[in-house]
Structure formats: C-alpha cells, structure tokens
MARMAR-942218 format. One record per residue (C-alpha): residue number from 0; x, y, z. Coordinates in pm, 1 decimal. Layout:
r seq:NUM; X:X; Y:Y; Z:Z
...
end
This chain:
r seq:0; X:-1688.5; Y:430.3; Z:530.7
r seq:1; X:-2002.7; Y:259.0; Z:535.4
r seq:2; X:-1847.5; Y:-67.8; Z:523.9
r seq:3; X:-1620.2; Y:-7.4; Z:788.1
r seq:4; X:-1861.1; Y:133.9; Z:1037.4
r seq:5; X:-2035.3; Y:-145.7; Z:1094.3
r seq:6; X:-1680.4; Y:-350.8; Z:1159.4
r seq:7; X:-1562.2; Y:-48.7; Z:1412.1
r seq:8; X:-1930.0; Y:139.1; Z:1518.9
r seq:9; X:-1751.8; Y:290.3; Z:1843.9
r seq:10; X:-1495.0; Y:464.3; Z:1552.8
r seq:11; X:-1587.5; Y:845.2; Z:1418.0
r seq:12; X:-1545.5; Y:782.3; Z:1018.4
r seq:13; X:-1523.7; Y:1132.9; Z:860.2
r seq:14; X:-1446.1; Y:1294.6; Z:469.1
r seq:15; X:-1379.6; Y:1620.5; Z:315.6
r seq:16; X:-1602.3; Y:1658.7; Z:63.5
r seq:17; X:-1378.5; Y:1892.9; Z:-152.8
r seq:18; X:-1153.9; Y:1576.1; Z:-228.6
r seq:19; X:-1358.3; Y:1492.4; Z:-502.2
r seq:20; X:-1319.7; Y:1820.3; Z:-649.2
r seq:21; X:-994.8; Y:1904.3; Z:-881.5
r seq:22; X:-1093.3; Y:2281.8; Z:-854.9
r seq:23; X:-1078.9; Y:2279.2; Z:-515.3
r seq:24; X:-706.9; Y:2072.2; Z:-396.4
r seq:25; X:-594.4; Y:2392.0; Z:-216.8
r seq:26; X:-869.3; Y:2391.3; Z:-25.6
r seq:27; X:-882.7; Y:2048.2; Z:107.0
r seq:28; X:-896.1; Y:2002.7; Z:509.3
r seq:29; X:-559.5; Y:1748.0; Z:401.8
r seq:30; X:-392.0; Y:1972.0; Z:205.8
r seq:31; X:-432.2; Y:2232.3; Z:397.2
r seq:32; X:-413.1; Y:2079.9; Z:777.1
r seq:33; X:-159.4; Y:1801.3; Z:696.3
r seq:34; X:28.9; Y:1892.1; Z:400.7
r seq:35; X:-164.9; Y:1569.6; Z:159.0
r seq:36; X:-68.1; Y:1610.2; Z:-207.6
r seq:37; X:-225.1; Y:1270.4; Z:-293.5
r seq:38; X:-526.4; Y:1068.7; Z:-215.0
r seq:39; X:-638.7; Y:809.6; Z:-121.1
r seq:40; X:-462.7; Y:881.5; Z:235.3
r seq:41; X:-561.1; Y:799.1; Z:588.8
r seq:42; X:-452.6; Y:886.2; Z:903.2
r seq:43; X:-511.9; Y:652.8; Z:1240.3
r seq:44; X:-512.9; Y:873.9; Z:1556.1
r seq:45; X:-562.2; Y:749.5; Z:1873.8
r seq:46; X:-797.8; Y:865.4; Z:2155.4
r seq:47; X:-482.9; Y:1106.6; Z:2279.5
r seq:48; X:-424.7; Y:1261.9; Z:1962.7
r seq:49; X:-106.9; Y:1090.8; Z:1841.7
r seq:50; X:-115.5; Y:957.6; Z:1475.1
r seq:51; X:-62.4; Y:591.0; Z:1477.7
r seq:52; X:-20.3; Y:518.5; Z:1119.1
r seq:53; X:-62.1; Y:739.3; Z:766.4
r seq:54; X:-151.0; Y:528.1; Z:507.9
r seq:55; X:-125.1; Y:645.8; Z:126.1
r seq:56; X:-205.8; Y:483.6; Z:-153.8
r seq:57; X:-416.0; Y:146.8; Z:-175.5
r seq:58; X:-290.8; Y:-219.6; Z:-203.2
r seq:59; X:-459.5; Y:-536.2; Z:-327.7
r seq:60; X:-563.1; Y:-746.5; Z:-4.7
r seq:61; X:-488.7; Y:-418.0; Z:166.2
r seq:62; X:-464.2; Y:-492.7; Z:637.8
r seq:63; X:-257.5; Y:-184.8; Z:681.5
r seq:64; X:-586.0; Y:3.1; Z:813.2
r seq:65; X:-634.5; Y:-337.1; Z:1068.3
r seq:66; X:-248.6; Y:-280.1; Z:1158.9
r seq:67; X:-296.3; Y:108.9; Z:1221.4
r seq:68; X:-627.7; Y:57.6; Z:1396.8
r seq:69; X:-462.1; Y:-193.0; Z:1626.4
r seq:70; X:-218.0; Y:51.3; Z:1755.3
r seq:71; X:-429.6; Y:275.0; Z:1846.7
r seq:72; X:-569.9; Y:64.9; Z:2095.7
r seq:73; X:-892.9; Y:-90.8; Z:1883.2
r seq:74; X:-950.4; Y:-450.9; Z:1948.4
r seq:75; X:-860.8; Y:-629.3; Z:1576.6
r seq:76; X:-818.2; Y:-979.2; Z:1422.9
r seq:77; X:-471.3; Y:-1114.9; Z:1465.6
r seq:78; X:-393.1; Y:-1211.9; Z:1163.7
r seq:79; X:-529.6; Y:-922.0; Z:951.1
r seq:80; X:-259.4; Y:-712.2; Z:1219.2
r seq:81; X:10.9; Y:-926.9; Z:1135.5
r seq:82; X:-68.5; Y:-911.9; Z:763.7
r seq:83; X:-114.7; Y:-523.1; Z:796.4
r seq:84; X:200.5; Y:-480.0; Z:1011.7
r seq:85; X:445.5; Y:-669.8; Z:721.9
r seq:86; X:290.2; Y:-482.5; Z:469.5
r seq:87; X:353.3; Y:-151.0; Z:644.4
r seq:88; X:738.5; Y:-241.0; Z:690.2
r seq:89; X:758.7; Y:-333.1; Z:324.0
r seq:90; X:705.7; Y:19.0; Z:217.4
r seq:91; X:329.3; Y:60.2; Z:238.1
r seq:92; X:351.4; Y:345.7; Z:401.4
end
C-alpha cells in the first residue's frame, strides 16, 4: 500500500487487519461483506460505488490493478492498461 500511494495519493488504500490472522477468517470485513474465501484479493470501485474489477490471486509482471484502476476513471499509463486489460481477459480474474 505504501508503494502504491505515492503512484495514486488522491486514492484511499485500506486493509483488514484480521487477514493475517488464520483464527480469525470468519471474521474478515471480505469474508464477511463480500463473500472472499482467498487472499490476496482486491476490489477497484469507482467514485459511484460500482466495482470495476476483482482481482484474486497475484501474477508475475502483474498490470491488472493499472487495468482496474483505469476504469474507474484514474488517469494510468497506456501501456501498463493494455498489458493489465489482456491479462484480465486471459483468466486473471
């Protein structure tokens, strides 16, 4: 998140911290909000609400966050979107 924040500083990064804890999966704001079995997973929602990508899992050379934050209106390399949007249709969630 840290990383990222300085890339995106007008973007609210946020984390649960009871996804580090095993004891505690049933209580997870995922789990329990949006039905998560599996981590890592990230959701993209626009100013409006509306989720613009889910992404699950993580991928070497990974632009599928770039792709998702691109839809949602946030101003993004081109290429890193184009890279992010082929690896989203390929099955990268």
């Amino acid at each position: 998140m840290k990383a990222n924040h300085a890339r995106y500083p007008n973007i609210t990064f946020t984390s649960d911290p009871n996804e580090r804890d095993s004891a505690n999966f049933d209580e997870r704001a995922s789990r329990k909000l949006y039905g998560v079995s599996g981590i890592p997973a990230q959701f993209i929602i626009d100013r409006d609400g509306k989720i613009e990508a889910v992404l699950n899992g993580y991928l070497n050379d990974d632009a599928r966050l770039e792709a998702g934050l691109a839809r949602a209106g946030i101003k993004v390399d081109p290429a890193l979107v184009a890279k992010g949007e082929a690896q989203l249709k390929s099955g990268g969630s």
